[in-house]
N, C-alpha and C positions, 0 to 999 in steps of 0.2 A: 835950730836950723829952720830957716824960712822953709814951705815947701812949696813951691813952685815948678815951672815949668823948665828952666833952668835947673835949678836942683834936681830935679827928678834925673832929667838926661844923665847929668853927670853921675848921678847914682846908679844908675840903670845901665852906662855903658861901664863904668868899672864893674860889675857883677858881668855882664857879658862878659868881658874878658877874661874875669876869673873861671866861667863855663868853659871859655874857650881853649883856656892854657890850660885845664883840668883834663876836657874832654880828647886833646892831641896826645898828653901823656899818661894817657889809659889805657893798660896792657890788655890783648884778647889773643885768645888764642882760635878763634874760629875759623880764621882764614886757611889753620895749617889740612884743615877736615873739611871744609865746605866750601863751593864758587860763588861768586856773588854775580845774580841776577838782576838785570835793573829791571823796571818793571812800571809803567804808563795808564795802568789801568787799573780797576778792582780788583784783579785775578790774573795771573797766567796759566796759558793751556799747555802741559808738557807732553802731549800725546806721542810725540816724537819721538820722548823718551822708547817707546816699544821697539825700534831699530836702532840697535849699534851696526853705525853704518861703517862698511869695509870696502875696500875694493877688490873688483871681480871680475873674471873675463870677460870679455864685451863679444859675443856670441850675438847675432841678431839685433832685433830691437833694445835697448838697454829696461833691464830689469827696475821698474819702480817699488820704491817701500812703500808700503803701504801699512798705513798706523791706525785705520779710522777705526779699528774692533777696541780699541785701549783711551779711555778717558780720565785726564787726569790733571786737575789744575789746580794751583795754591794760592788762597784766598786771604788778600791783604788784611791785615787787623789794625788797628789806630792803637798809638799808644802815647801815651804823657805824663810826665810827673811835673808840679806845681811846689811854688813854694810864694806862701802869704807874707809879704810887709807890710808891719801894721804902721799907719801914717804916725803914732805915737812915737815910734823907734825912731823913723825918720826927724821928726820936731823935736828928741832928746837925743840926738846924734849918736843914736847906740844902733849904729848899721853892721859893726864888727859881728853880729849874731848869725850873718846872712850871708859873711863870704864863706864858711866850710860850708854850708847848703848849697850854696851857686856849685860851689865842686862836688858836692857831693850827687847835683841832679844831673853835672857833665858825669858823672862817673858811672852813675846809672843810663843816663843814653848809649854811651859807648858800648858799653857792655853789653845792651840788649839783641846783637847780633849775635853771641857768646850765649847767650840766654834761650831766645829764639831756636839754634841751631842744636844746642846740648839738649831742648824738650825733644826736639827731632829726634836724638840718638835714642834717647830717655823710653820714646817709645816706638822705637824703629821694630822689636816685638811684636808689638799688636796694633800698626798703624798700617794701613795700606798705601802701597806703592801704584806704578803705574800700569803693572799687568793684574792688578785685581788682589795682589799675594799681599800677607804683610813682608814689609822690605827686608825682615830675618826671616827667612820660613826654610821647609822644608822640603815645599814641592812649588818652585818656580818653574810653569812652561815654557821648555824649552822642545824648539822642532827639531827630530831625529832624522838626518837626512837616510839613513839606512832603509827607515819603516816609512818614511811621511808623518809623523805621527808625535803628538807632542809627548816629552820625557820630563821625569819630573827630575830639578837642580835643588841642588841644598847650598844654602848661604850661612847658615845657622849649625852653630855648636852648642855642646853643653860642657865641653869639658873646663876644670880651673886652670887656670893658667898659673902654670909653675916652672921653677924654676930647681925645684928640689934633686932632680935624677935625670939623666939625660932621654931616658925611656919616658917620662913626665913632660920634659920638654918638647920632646917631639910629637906626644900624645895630643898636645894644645898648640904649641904656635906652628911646630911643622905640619901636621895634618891643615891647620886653617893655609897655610901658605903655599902648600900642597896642590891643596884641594883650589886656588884662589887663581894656580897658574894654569889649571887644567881647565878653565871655564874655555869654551866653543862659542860662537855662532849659529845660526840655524844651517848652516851647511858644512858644521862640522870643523872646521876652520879655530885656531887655536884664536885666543881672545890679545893677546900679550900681555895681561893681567899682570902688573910686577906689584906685588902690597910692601910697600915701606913705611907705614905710619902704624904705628903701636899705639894705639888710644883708650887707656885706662884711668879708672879714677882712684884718688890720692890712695886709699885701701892698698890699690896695686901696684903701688909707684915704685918699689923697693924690687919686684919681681921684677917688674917690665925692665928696669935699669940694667940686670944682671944679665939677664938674656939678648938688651943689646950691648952690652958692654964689657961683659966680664970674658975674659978669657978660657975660665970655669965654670962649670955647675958647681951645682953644691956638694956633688957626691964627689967633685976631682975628676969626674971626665970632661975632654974638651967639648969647648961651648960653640956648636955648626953654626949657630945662631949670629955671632958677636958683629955686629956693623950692618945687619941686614934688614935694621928696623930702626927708626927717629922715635926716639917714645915722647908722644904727647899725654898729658894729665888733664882730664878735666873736670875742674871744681866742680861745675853746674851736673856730674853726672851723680844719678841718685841709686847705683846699684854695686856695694860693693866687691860684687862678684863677677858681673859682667865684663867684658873687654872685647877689644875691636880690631881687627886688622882691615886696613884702607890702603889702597892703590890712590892716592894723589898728581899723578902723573899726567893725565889725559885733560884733554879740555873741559871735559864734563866729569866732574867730582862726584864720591856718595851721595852729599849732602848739598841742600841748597840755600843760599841766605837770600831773598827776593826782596830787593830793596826797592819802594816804593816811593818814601819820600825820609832821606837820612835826616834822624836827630837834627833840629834847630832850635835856637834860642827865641823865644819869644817874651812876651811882658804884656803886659796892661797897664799902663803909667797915667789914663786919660783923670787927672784929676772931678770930670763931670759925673765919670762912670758910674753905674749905681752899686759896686759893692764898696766905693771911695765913700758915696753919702751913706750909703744904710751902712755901713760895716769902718769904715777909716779904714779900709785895706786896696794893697794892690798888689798885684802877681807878678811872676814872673816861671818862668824854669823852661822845658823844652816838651816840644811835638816829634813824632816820627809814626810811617805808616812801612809796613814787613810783614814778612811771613817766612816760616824755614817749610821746608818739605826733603824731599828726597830724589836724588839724579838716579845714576844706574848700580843696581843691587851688585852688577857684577864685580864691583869692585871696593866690594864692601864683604867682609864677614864680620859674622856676630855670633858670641858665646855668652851664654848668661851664668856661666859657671858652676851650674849647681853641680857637677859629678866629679869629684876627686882624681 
């Protein structure tokens, strides 16, 4: 095959295609656990985040939130994967090498929100949110309208999530769901916290199932549980004991996907270029700039499972 300028296009736009028809039919699951933020700059500033805002009697002047004591923003990262055609392939018409690559760099773009988002969960533990806390802790402030005085909220569990006994059940998913609808306001004021997304990884895929689904425990007592939880699995999570209870409902999700510039196909076809003369190669594959972080703790619990 000649290679030329003509040939190239035509090369270069079938591998497009093949990123393209790859990249639309690439399953994720991030969307069911995270919102996606667009995002115009280096960074976004969530300070915001510090008020869930509610409506209140309007007494007087109206009351302003005020967020400026809470700093917190999520710093885009560049990301890319590459794949080389050597001008050799191209002049012995052996380009078949190149189409599972083209899919397989759409399949890796796609997924990178899925990626992104599960390091989020991965270390939602020991990463801090936007009142200074890690986003699972133990003592999140919150204001005591009784005292004036801030109180400290638990988001975080230890217990395994089982499915074994119904005192077992209720120890782990009822106490997180529990505890998840009783979150407040700073004036005391009920949250409306509803958590329906069960998000465990594959380890716990078999539990999570039975407690949304089964009619029974294990022991043969009835399951209080059955329909009250969508259980999501996520591959990308790396702790097989951890799991999650999320409130997906509200405008503002746990998790955040901060999309800055989505996956694109790109190429380098400039026959002049100099990795064409020094190298007989040319590129192609995809660009993308993101970031995951974290929205409101309150609607988020987290068990790292160690305690039986």
């Amino acid at each position: 095959m000649l290679v030329n300028k003509d040939s190239l296009d035509v090369i270069f736009t079938n591998l497009k295609t093949l990123f393209n028809n790859a990249f639309t039919g690439a399953e994720t699951t991030w969307q069911k656990i995270a919102m996606e933020v667009p995002s115009t700059g280096s960074k976004n500033d969530y300070a915001w985040l510090s008020m869930f805002p509610k409506m209140r009697k309007w007494v007087g002047e109206k009351f302003i939130n005020n967020f400026e004591a809470f700093k917190y923003a999520i710093v885009n990262d560049d990301f890319e994967a590459t794949v080389v055609v050597k001008r050799n392939d191209i002049e012995d018409d052996n380009l078949g090498i190149y189409n599972p690559q083209a899919q397989m760099a759409a399949y890796s773009s796609a997924q990178l929100p899925d990626e992104l988002v599960y390091e989020a969960v991965n270390a939602a533990f020991t990463a801090l949110c936007y009142d200074g806390q890690y986003f699972f802790d133990i003592d999140h402030p919150v204001n005591d309208p009784a005292t004036g005085l801030p109180a400290s909220v638990s988001n975080k569990g230890t217990k395994k999530l089982s499915c074994a006994t119904l005192a077992a059940a209720q120890a782990s998913l009822g106490v997180a769901r529990t505890t998840m609808r009783k979150f407040k306001d700073d004036e005391g004021r009920p949250l409306g916290v509803r958590p329906k997304v069960l998000l465990v990884p594959p380890a716990l895929e078999d539990t999570a199932n039975v407690l949304a689904n089964n009619e029974r425990l294990e022991d043969g007592k009835q399951n209080p549980y059955r329909g009250t939880v969508e259980v999501v699995v996520g591959d990308w999570l790396t702790s097989d004991t951890a799991w999650f209870l999320l409130d997906t409902s509200k405008p503002v999700r746990p998790f955040i996907y901060q999309n800055r510039k989505a996956p694109v196909f790109v190429q380098q076809i400039d026959p002049m270029a100099d990795n064409v003369f020094n190298r007989a190669e040319f590129n192609f594959g995809a660009e993308a700039r993101a970031a995951a972080g974290y929205g409101f703790w309150q609607l988020a619990w987290g068990s790292d499972g160690t305690v039986a």
